[in-house]
C-alpha positions in Angstrom: 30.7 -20.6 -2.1 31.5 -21.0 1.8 34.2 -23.9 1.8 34.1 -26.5 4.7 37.3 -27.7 6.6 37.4 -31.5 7.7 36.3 -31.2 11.0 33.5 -28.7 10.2 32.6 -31.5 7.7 33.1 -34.2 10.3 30.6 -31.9 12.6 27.9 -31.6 10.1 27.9 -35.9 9.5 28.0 -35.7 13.1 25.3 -33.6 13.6 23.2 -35.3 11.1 23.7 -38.7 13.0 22.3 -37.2 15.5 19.4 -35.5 13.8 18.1 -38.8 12.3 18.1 -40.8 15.8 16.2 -38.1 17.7 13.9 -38.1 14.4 13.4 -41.9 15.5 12.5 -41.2 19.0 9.8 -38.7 17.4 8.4 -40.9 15.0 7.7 -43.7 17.8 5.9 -40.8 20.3 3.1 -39.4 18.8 3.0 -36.6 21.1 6.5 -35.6 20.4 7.8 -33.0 17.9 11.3 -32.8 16.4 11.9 -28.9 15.7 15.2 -28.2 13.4 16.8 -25.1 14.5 19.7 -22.8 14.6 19.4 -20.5 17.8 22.1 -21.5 20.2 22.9 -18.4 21.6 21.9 -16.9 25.3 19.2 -14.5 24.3 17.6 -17.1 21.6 17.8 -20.1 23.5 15.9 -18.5 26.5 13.3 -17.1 24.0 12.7 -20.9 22.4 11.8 -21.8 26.2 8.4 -19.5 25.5 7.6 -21.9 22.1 8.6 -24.8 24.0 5.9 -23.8 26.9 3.5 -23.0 24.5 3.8 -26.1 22.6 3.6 -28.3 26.1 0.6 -26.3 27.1 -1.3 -28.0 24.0 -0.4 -31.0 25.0 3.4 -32.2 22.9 6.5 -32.2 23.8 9.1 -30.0 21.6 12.2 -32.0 21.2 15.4 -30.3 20.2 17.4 -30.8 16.9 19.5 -27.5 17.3 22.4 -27.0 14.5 24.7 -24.6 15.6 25.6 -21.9 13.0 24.0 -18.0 13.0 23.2 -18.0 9.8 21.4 -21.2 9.4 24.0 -22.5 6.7 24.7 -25.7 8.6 21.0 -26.4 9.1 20.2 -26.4 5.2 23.1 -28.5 4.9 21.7 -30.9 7.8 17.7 -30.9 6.6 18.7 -31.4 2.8 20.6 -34.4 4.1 17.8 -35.8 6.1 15.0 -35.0 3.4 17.3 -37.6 1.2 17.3 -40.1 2.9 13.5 -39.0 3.5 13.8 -38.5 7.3 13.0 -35.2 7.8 12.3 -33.5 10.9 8.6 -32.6 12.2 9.5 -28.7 11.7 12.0 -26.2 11.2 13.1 -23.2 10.9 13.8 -21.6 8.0 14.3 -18.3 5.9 13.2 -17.1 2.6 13.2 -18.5 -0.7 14.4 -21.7 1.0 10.2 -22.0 1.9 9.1 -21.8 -2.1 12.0 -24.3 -2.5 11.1 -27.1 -0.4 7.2 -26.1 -1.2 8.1 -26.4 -4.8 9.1 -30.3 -4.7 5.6 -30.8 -2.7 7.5 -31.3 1.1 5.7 -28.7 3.4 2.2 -29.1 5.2 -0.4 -27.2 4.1 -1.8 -24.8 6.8 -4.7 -23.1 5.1 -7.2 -24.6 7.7 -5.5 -22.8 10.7 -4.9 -19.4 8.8 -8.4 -19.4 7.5 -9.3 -19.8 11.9 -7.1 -17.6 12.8 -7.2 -15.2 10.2 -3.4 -15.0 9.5 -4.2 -13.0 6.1 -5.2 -9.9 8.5 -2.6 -9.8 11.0 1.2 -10.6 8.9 2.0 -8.1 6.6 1.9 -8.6 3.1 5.9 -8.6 2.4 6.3 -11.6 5.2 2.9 -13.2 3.5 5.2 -13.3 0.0 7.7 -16.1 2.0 5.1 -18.1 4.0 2.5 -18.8 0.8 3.6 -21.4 -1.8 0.8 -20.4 -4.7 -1.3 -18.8 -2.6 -0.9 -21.5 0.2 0.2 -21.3 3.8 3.0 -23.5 4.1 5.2 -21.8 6.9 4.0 -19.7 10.4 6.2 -16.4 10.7 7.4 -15.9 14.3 9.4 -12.6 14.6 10.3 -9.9 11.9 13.5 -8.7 12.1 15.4 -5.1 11.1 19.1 -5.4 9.8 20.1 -1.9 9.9 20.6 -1.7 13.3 23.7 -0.3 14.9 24.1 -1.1 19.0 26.5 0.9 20.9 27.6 1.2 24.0 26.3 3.7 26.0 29.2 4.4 28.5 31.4 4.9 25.7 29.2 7.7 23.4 28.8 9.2 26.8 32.1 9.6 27.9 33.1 10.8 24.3 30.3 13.1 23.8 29.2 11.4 20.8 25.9 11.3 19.6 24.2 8.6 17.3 25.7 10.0 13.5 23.1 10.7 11.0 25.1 10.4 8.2 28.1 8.3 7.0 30.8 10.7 6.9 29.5 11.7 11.0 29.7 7.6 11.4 33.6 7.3 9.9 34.4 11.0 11.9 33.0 9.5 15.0 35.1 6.2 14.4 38.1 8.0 14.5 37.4 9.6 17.8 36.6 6.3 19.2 40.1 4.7 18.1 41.8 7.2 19.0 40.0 7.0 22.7 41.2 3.4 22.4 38.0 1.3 22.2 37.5 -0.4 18.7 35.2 1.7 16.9 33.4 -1.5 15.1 32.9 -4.9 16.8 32.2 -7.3 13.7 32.5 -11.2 13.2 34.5 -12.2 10.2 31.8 -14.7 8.3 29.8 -14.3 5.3 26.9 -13.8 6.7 27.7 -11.0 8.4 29.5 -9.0 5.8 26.4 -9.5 4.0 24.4 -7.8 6.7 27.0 -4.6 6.6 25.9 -4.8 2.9 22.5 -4.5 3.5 23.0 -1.4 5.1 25.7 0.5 3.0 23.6 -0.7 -0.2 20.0 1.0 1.1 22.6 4.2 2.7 24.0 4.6 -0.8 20.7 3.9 -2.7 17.7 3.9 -0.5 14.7 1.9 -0.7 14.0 1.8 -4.6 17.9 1.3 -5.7 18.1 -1.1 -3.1 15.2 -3.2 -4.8 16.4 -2.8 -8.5 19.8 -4.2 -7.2 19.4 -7.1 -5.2 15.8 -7.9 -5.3 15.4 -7.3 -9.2 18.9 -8.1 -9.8 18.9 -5.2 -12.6 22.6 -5.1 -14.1 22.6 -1.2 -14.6 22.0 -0.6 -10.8 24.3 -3.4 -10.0 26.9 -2.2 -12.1 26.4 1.8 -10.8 28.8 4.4 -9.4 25.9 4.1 -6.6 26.6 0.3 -6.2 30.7 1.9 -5.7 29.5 4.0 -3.2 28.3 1.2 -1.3 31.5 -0.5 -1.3 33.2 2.7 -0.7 31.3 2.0 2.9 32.1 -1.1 3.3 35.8 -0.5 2.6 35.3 2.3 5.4 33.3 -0.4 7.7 36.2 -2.7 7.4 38.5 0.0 8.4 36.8 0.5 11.7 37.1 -3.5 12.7 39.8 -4.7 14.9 42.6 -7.3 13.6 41.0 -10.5 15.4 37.4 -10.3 13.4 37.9 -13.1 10.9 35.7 -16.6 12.1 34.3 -14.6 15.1 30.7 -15.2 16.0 28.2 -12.6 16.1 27.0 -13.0 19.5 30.9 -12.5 20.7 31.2 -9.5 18.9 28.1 -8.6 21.0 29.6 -9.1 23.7 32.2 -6.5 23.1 30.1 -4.1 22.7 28.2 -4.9 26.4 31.4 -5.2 28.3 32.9 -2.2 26.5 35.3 -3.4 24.2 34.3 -2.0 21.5 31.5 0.9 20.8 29.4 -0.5 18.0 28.2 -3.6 16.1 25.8 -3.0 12.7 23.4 -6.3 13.3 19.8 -7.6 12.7 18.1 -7.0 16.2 19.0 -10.4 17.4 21.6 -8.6 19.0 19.4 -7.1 21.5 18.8 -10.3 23.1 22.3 -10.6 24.2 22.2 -7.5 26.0 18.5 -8.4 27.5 19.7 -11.8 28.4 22.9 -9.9 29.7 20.5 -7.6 32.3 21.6 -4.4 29.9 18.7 -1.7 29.0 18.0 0.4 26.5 18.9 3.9 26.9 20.8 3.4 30.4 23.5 0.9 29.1 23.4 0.8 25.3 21.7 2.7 22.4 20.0 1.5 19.7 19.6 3.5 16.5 19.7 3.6 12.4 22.5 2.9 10.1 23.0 6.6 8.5 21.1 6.9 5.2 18.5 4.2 6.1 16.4 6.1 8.9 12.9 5.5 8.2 13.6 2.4 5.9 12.9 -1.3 7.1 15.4 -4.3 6.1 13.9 -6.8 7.2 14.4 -10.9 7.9 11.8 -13.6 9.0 12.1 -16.6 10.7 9.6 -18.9 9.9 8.7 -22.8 10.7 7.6 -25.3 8.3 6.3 -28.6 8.8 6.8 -31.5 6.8 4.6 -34.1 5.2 4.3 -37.6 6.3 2.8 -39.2 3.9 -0.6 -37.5 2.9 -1.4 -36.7 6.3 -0.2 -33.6 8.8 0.5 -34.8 12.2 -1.7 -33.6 14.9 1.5 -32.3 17.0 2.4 -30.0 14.1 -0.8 -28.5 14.2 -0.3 -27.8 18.0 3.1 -26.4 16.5 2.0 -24.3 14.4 -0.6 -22.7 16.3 1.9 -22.3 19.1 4.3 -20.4 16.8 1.2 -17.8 15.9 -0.4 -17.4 19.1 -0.5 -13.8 20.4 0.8 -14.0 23.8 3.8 -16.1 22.8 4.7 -13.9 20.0 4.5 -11.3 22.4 7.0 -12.8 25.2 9.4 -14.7 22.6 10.2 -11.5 20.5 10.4 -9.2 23.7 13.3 -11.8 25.1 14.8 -12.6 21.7 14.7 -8.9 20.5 12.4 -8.7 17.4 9.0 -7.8 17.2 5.9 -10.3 16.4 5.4 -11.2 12.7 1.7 -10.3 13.8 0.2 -6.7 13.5 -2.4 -7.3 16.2 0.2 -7.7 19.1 0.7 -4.4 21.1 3.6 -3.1 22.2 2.9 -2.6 25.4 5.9 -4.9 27.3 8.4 -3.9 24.6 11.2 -1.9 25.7 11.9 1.2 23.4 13.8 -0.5 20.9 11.1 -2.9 20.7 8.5 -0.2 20.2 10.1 2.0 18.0 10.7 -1.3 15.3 7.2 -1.5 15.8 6.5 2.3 14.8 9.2 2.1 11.8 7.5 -1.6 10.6 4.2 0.7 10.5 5.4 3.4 8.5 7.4 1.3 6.4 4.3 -0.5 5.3 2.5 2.6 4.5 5.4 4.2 2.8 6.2 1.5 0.6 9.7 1.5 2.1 9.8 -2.5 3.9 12.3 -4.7 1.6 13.8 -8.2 2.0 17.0 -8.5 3.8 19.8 -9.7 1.0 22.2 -11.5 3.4 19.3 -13.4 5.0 17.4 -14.4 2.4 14.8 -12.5 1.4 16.1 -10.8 -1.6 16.9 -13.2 -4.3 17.2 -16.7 -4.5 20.2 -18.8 -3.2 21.7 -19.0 -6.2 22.6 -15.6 -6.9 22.5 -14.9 -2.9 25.7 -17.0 -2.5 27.1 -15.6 -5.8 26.9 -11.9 -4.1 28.2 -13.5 -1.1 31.4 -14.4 -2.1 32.1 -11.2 -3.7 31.1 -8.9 -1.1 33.3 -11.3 1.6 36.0 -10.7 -0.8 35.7 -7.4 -1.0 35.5 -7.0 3.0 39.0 -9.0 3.0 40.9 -7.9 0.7 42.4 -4.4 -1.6 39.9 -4.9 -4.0 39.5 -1.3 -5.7 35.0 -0.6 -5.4 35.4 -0.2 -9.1 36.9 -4.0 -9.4 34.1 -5.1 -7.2 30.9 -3.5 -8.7 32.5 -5.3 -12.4 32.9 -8.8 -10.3 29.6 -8.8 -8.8 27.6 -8.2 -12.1 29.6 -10.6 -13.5 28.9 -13.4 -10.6 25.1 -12.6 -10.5 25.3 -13.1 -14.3 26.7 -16.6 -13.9 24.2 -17.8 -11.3 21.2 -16.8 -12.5 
């Protein structure tokens, strides 16, 4: 489990204070609504101003409970806090199996009326559909699907060194060296959990693919998770943490980002969240960075969903969070949120005309992925397995990234720790 230091502790009661007072401004103005959130960052913040639009064209005013942490940790922490003391906010954002968990204990709205308008059941693909149902129910609105096994590089940098982007592993540690030895870190990576889960993600499908991906850590099987293919998967991630430079641990995501646009550092392996840092940054696709497939997983779709529920007062839904809700699935803000925050629209209909090339080829891949059977839930952001095990596989993988560990040692500790939490 992640462990808390005093003043990150002292931040969350803070930030829960805080929470529950703008949840009392909401409560006496009816045409308010309090979203929960965790996008601080350049490019998300400026693609929440298209929500927050959209939600005053219909008439409400979105009022901001952001909780500042990438990987939405320090919002679960916040919301199961507030749902205690049974102040919860008007919406939120949220990933995964934390939906059926909160839909489980009878929390969420039900939003059957509005799907059945708007037809939701024809336009969001069937693997997103699995995370915003609760027994066949709409209880959350998908706004963006994201990929995982991205890698972003720096332009300049392959140019100058005559690289091109590696379709295997070994081409990806061979073209590591030369970047070293050039004197640009090879790897910019921020030393959390959360995103040495994401590395996972990659080197797991890259080892695997699609269907040993799934009997690992979406089935949980112990023979694939105790495999020489599971070793092979550390084996990259022991090469991955040879390519980082000595300042990773604690750094954000979006600062490693950064090194990567001002030419620090060549590459960062991120969910395409990352592209809105180099949109919001003025940076193109193609002219100033790349954007291409962790080796091994070409074709293959991780992917992650943010989605927004809204909670119950009483037996009633709130007339704003209607407004919310349709907000979050209309076309046209689907469209100009996920070209500015760098996803692409949880709904098939939208074209992808306005999308840059990264944008359009997601698109393509998300297409073929369907058809090929080949889309599977992101592990490190909660679409995989349950929280439990999740944090379980968490801790060893972060242990692994940080420490001698042999990939033997690791593959016996994590079947171990998924063991204990299931």
């Amino acid at each position: 489990m992640l462990k808390r230091t005093l003043p990150g502790l002292m931040g969350l009661v803070a930030a829960i204070a805080l929470s529950g007072s703008s949840m009392t401004a909401s409560a006496a103005d009816s045409k308010t609504v309090e979203v929960m959130h965790w996008w601080t960052s350049g490019g998300e913040a400026k693609a929440l101003t298209v929500l927050k639009d959209g939600l005053k064209t219909r008439g409400y005013t979105w009022k901001d409970a952001p909780i500042a942490g990438g990987g939405g940790e320090a919002a679960r922490t916040v919301l199961k806090a507030r749902v205690a003391s049974d102040n919860p906010p008007d919406a939120i954002q949220m990933l995964g199996f934390t939906i059926p968990e909160y839909a489980g204990q009878g929390y969420l709205a039900n939003l059957d009326s509005l799907a059945a308008k708007d037809g939701w059941d024809k336009v969001v693909p069937a693997p997103i559909q699995r995370f915003s149902k609760y027994q066949g129910h709409w209880v959350a609105v998908p706004v963006d699907i994201h990929r995982t096994n991205w890698i972003w590089a720096n332009k300049k940098i392959f140019d100058q060194l005559h690289l091109t982007p590696p379709q295997t592993f070994d081409q990806l540690v061979a073209d590591a060296a030369v970047i070293r030895k050039a004197g640009y870190i090879p790897l910019a990576h921020g030393g959390q959990p959360w995103q040495e889960a994401t590395l996972f993600d990659s080197a797991v499908m890259s080892a695997g693919g699609p269907k040993f991906y799934t009997q690992a850590l979406v089935n949980l099987d112990p023979t694939a998770l105790g495999s020489k293919t599971m070793e092979k998967a550390f084996d990259q991630m022991r090469a991955l943490r040879g390519m980082v430079d000595p300042n990773f641990p604690g750094r954000d995501w979006n600062l490693a980002t950064s090194m990567v646009i001002n030419g620090k550092a060549a590459m960062q392996i991120m969910g395409d969240w990352a592209k809105g840092e180099f949109v919001n940054a003025g940076k193109k696709p193609d002219v100033d960075y790349l954007c291409f497939q962790y080796p091994g997983t070409q074709g293959d779709f991780i992917f992650n969903t943010d989605q927004f529920a809204t909670f119950k007062k009483g037996d009633a839904t709130l007339p704003g969070e209607d407004a919310f809700a349709e907000t979050v699935m209309d076309k046209a803000d689907q469209a100009k949120f996920n070209q500015i925050k760098g996803s692409i629209p949880a709904r098939l209909d939208v074209p992808s005309d306005g999308f840059d090339a990264c944008g359009q080829k997601s698109m393509a891949d998300l297409r073929s992925a369907l058809k090929n059977g080949t889309m599977v839930g992101s592990f490190a952001h909660g679409h995989a397995m349950p929280d439990g095990p999740k944090n379980a596989v968490y801790d060893v993988v972060t242990h692994f990234f940080n420490s001698n560990q042999s990939s033997a040692d690791a593959v016996k500790q994590l079947v171990d720790a998924v063991n204990e939490a299931k």
